[in-house]
C-alpha positions in Angstrom: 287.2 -120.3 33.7 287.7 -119.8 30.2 289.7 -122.5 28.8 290.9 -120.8 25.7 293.1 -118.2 27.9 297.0 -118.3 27.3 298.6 -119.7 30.5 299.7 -116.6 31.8 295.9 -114.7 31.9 295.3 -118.5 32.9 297.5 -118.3 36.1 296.6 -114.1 36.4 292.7 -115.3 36.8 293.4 -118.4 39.2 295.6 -116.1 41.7 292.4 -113.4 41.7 289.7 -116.3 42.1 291.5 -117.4 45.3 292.3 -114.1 46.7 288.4 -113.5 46.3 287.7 -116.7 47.8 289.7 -115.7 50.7 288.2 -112.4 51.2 284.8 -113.8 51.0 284.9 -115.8 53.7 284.2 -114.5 57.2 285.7 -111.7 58.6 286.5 -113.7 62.0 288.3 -116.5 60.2 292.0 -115.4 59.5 292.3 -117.2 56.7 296.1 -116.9 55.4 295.6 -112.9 56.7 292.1 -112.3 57.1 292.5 -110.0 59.6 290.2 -108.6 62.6 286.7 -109.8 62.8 284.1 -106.6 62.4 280.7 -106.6 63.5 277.1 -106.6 62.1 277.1 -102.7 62.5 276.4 -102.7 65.7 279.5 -101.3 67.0 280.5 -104.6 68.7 284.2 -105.5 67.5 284.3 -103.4 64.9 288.2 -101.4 64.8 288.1 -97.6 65.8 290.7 -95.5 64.5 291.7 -92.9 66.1 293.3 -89.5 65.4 296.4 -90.4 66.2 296.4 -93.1 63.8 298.0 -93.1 60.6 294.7 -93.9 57.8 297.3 -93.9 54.7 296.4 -97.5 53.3 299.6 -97.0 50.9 302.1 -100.1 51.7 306.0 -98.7 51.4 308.7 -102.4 50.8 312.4 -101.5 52.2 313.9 -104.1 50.8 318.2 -104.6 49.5 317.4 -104.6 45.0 321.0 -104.0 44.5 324.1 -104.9 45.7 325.3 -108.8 47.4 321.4 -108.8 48.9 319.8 -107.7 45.4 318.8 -111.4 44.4 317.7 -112.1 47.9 315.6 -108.6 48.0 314.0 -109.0 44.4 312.6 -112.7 45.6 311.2 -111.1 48.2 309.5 -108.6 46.7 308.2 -110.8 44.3 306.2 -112.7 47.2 304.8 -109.1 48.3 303.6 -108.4 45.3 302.0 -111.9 45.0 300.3 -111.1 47.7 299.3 -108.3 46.3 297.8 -109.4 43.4 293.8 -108.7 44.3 292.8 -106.2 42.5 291.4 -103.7 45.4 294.9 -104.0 47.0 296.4 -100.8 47.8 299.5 -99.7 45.9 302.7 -100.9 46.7 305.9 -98.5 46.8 309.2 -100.0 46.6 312.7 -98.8 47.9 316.1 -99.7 47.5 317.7 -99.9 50.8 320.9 -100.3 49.3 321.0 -97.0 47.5 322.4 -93.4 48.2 321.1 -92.5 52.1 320.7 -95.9 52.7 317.8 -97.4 54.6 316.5 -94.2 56.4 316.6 -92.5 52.8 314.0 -95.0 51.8 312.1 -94.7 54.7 311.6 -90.9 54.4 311.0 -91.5 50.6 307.8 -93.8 52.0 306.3 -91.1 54.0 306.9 -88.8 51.7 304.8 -90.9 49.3 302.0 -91.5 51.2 302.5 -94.5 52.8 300.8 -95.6 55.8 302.5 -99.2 56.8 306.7 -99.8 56.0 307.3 -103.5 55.3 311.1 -104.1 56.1 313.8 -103.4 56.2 315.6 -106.9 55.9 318.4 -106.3 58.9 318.7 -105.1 62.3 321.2 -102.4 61.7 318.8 -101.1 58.8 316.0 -101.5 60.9 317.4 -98.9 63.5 317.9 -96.8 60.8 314.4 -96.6 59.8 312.9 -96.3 63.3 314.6 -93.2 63.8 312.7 -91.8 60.2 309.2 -93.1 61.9 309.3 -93.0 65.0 307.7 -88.8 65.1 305.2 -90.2 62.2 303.6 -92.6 63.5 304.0 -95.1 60.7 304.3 -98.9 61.2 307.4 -100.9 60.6 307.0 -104.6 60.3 310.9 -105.5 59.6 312.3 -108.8 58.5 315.3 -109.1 61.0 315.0 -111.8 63.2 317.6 -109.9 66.3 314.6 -108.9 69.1 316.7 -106.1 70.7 315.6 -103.8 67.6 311.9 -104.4 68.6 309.5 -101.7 70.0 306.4 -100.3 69.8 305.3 -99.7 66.4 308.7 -101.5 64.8 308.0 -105.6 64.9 311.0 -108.0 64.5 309.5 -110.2 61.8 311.6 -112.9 61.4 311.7 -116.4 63.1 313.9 -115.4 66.4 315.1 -117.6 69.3 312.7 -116.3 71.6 310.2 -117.5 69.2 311.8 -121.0 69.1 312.8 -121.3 72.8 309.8 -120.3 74.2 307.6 -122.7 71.9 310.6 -125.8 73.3 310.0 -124.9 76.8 306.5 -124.5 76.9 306.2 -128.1 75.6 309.0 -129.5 77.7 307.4 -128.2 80.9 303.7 -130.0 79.8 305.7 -133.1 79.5 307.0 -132.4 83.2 310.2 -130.9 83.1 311.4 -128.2 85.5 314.9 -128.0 85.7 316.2 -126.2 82.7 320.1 -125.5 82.0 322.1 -124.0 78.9 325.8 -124.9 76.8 325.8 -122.4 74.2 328.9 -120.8 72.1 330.0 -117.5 73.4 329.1 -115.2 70.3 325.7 -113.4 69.4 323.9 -116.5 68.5 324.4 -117.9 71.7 324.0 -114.9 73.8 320.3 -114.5 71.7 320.0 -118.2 73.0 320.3 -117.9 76.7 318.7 -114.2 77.1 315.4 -116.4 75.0 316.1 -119.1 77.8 316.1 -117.2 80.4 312.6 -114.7 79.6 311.2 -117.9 78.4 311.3 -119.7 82.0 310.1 -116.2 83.6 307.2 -116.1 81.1 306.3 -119.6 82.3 307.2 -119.6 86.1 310.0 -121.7 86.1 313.1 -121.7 88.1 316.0 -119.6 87.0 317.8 -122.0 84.2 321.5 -122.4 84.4 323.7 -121.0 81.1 327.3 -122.1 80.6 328.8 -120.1 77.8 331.8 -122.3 75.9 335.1 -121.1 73.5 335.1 -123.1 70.3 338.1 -125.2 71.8 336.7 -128.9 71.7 338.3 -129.0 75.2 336.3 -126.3 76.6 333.0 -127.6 75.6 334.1 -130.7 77.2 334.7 -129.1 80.0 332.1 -126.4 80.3 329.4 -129.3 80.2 331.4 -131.5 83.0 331.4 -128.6 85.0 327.2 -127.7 84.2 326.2 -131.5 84.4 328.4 -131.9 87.9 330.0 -135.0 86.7 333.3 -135.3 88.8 330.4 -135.7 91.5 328.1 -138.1 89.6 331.4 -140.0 88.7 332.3 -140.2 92.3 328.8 -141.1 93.2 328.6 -143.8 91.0 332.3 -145.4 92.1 330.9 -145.2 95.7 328.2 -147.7 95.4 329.6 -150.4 92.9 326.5 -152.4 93.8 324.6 -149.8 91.7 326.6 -150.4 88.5 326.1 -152.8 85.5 329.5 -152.3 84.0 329.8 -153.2 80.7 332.9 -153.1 78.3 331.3 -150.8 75.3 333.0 -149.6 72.1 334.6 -146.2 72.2 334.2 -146.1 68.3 331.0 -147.5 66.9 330.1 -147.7 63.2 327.2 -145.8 62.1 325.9 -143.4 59.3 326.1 -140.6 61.2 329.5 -141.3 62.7 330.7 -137.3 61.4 328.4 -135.0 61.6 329.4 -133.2 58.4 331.9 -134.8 56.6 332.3 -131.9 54.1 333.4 -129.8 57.0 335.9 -132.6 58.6 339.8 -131.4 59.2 341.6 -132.8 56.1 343.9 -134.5 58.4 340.9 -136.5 60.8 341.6 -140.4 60.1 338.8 -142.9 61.0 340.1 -145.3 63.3 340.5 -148.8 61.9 339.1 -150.5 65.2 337.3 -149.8 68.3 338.7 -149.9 71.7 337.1 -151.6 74.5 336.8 -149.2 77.6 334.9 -149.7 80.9 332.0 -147.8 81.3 330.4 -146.4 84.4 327.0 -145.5 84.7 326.4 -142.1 86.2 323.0 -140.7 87.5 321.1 -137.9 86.1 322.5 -134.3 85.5 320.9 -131.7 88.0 319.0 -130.3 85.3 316.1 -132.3 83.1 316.1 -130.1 79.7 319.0 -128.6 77.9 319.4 -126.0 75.2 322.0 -126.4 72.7 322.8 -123.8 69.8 325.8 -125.0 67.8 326.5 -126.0 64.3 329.0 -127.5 62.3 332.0 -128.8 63.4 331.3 -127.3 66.8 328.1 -129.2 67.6 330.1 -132.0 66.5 332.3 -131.4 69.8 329.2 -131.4 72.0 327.9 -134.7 70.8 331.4 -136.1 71.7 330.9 -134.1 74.9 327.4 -135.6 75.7 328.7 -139.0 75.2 331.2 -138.5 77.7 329.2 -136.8 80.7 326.7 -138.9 79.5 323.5 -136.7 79.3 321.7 -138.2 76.6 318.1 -137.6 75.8 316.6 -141.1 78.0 317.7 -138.5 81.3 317.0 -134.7 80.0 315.3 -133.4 76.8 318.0 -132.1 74.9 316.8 -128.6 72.9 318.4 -126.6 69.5 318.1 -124.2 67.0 315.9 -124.3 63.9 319.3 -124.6 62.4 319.3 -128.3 62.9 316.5 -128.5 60.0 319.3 -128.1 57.4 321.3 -130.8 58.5 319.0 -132.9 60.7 319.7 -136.3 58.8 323.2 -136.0 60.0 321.9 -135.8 64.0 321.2 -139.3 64.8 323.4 -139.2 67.5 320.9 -136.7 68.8 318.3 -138.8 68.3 315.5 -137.7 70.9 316.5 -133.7 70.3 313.8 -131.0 69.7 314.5 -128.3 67.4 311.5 -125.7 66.3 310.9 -124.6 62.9 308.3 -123.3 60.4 306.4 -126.4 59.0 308.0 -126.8 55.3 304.7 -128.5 54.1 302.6 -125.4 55.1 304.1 -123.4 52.5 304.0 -125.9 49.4 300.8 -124.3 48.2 302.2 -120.4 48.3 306.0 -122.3 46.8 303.6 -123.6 44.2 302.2 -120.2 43.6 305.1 -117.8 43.1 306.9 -120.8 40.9 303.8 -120.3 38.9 303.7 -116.9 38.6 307.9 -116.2 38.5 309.5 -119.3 37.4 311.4 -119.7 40.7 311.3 -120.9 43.9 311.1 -118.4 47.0 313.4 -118.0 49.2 312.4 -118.9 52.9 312.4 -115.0 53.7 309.7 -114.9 50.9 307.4 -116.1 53.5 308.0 -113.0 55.6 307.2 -110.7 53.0 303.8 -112.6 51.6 302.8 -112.7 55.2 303.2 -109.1 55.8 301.9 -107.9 52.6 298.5 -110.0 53.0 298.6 -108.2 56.4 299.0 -105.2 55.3 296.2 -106.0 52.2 293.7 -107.3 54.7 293.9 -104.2 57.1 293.7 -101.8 54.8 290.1 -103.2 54.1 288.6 -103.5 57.9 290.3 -100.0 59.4 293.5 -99.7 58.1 297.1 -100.3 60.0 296.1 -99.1 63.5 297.6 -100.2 66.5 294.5 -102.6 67.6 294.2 -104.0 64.0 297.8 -105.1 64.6 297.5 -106.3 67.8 294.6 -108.5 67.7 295.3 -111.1 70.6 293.9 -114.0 68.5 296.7 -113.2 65.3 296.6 -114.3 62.0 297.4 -117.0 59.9 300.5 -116.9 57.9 302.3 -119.4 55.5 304.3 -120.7 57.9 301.6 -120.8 60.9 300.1 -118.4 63.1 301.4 -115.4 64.7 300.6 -112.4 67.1 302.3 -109.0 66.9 302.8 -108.0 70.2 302.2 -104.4 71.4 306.1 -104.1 72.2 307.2 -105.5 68.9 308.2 -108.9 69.5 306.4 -111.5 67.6 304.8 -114.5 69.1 304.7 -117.2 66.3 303.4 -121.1 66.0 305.9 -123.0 65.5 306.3 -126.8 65.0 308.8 -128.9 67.2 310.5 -131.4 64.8 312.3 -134.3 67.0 315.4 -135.9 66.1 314.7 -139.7 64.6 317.3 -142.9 65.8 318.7 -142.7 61.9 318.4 -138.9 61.4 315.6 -136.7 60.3 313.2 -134.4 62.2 309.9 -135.7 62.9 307.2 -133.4 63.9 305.6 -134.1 67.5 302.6 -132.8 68.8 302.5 -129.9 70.7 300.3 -127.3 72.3 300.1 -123.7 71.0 302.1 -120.4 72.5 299.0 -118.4 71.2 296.2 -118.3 73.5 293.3 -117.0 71.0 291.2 -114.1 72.7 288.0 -115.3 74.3 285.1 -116.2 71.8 287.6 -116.0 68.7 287.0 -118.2 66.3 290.6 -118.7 65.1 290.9 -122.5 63.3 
């Protein structure tokens, strides 16, 4: 490289050495998005399009440029273009969703330009929108919303979802042996996405039916909701019945420690730390009838289902205790958890493409930036081996993405890789091994 270049050309050149890097290595290794291996000539797994098939390699980017989500949408489409930066990529046609005739106004726009993929739109409600503009055109939508009800064939719900988080906890909580799963989980959408992910989860994997309790946000209902889903006036009765059993100790109803709040910022004004602790007996109940649990609260909410926990005792010594990628955020705050499994995109996976865009823009992306990267060096790769056909998409092996590998499924969900990061005794998620949801096809030589 040519040493007397100003640091922009500099940084220019360095993004189109590795891009050609990439695109030189072999076809069957999805390197970042190296997509679907082709064969020698010989027919073998070379992609077929067919008639019905859109061949437009033109990519179309829905994306909010204006308006609340116009930062948010513009960091975005920064990463796509990033992705985009190989010279022999196709061209890139961006729309405002946020503009008159909203989100199906931009979709129409795309076809009418030629494009043969739609990357976006960022929201469900938007996404809905656009399916009705593609659906008779048989163009593509890979959309950013992370809410699986908008999925379908030919529209993919690209952003981390509970299903993709639930069904990576459970597969690795029945490998450690656990069959019994149960559910307390807050009575709004979050929750509801929670325990329907729950629920296909333990059908995908032949598991009994697992028991959901939904709860108000009264700190009294949670109590109550996980007495009545752990059966403790039972365990409690069983465990008075046979004092012999018991090892009653005297314990602390208020110990010190640094996670003693969960979030202090978000503490009532009027909560006062108590000044002692009072001694209470404590009996020693038996196992819950369930051996994994799925949590999804937050805030001051989750802080009522620790206290709730406590109390029914189910800790995570008796049942692996389960949450939302959420818990990343604010997971040096859950040592009371300590033990818990939450699943999220590894952060260290994406330092190199952070490291990237801060080169090339000055900032850092966002963590929807990832989505957009990803599905632009899709859509990049494709366009080279076949273009955006339904097989090309659907390879059963997937493709490698910043935050891990994923498979688009043929009825628009997304299976992903995800990491499970485990709650540490003073805070902090530690990553634990686990096995793969993605089975690669047979002879695929994924890494």
């Amino acid at each position: 490289m040519n040493k007397s270049l100003n640091p922009v050309k500099q940084g220019i050149f360095n993004q189109m050495d590795i891009v050609s890097k990439l695109l030189k290595l072999s076809a069957c290794v999805p390197i970042l998005i190296i997509a679907a291996c082709s064969s020698d000539g010989n027919g073998g797994n070379k992609p077929v399009i067919s008639n019905s098939e859109n061949t437009n390699k033109q990519i179309g980017l829905l994306l909010p440029l204006s308006g609340r989500n116009g930062p948010l949408g513009t960091n975005m489409m920064q990463a796509a273009k990033l992705a985009l930066s190989d010279p022999t990529a196709p061209k890139l046609d961006v729309f405002d969703t946020e503009q008159a005739g909203g989100a199906a106004e931009a979709a129409r726009k795309a076809i009418a330009a030629g494009d043969g993929i739609i990357l976006g739109p960022l929201t469900a409600t938007n996404t809905t929108e656009v399916a009705s503009v593609t659906a008779s055109q048989n163009v593509p939508v890979i959309a950013y919303t992370s809410d699986v009800s908008v999925a379908g064939p030919n529209v993919w719900a690209f952003g981390v979802t509970p299903e993709q988080q639930v069904l990576t906890m459970v597969r690795a909580a029945k490998n450690e042996g656990r069959t019994k799963f149960a559910a307390l989980l807050p009575e709004n959408p979050m929750g509801k996405a929670m325990g329907a992910a729950l629920t296909k989860a333990c059908a995908d994997l032949g598991l009994m039916v697992p028991t959901i309790t939904y709860h108000t946000a009264s700190k009294d209902d949670i109590t109550q909701q996980l007495k009545n889903l752990s059966n403790y006036d039972a365990r409690v009765q069983a465990a008075k019945s046979n004092p012999a059993s018991q090892n009653i100790s005297k314990t602390p109803t208020d110990t010190a420690s640094n996670d003693s709040n969960l979030l202090d910022e978000l503490a009532p004004s009027e909560a006062k730390p108590t000044d002692g602790a009072k001694a209470v007996e404590k009996i020693n109940l038996g196992a819950p009838p369930f051996d994994a649990l799925l949590l999804s609260d937050t805030g001051l909410q989750l802080q009522s289902v620790i206290d709730a926990l406590g109390e029914t005792q189910v800790s995570s010594d008796k049942v692996r205790i389960m949450g939302p990628g959420l818990w990343g955020a604010f997971a040096s705050k859950l040592g009371k958890l300590q033990g818990a499994w939450y699943a999220s995109p590894d952060p260290q996976k994406r330092k190199f493409f952070a490291q990237q865009y801060r080169v090339k823009y000055g900032v850092t992306p966002k963590p929807l930036a990832d989505l957009t990267y990803d599905t632009a060096a899709l859509a990049n790769s494709l366009s080279k081996i076949g273009g955006y056909t339904t097989k090309n998409l659907t390879r059963a092996d997937g493709f490698d993405g910043v935050d891990g590998l994923f498979v688009l499924q043929p009825d628009g969900h997304v299976k992903r890789d995800l990491q499970i990061f485990q709650i540490q005794p003073s805070g902090g998620g530690k990553i634990i091994s686990t096995p793969s949801v993605i089975k690669p096809a047979a002879g695929s030589t994924n890494s």
